[in-house]
C-alpha positions, 0 to 999 in steps of 0.5 A: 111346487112338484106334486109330490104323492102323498103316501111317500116317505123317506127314512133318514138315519144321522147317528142318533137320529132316526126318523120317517117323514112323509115327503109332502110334508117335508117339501112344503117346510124346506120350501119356505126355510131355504128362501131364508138361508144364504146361500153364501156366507162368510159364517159356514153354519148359517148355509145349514138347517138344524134338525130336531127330531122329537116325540112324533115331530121334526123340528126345522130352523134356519136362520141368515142372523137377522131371520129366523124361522122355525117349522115343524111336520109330523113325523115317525121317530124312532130314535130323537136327536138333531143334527145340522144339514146343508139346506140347498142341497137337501132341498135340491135332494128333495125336489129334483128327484121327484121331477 
């Protein structure tokens, strides 16, 4: 895992969701959610993380139909809501960058 300075963070705005997470923290939840989601599947929603932010946590699942996993790290929300996001690419996203 890339050393990822503990004082960054990303800002991310879907509709209603609007909230801040620090990038440590959201690389170590990714790196154990995008192991279990396919990469291919002949059922398109299970490629995705579902997205909950609430009160001060962000809420992560994945799920490949006989596993599931949900996580949580802290987070600033401004506004709640959830939304569905491909996993590899915002794993891809979150890591290449910081390489």
């Amino acid at each position: 895992m890339p050393d990822v300075p503990p004082a960054a963070h990303t800002n991310i705005a879907s509709g209603a969701a609007e909230f801040s997470v620090n990038n440590r923290d959201r690389l170590k939840e990714l790196s154990g959610l995008q192991r279990v989601v396919p990469r291919k599947s002949t059922v398109p929603i299970l490629v995705n993380i579902h997205m909950q932010a609430t009160a001060n946590a962000l809420f992560l699942t994945a799920s490949d139909v006989d596993l599931s996993l949900r996580t949580a790290c802290p987070a600033k929300v401004k506004n709640e809501g959830r939304f569905m996001i491909p996993a590899h690419k915002l794993y891809d996203h979150v890591v290449f960058p910081l390489m």
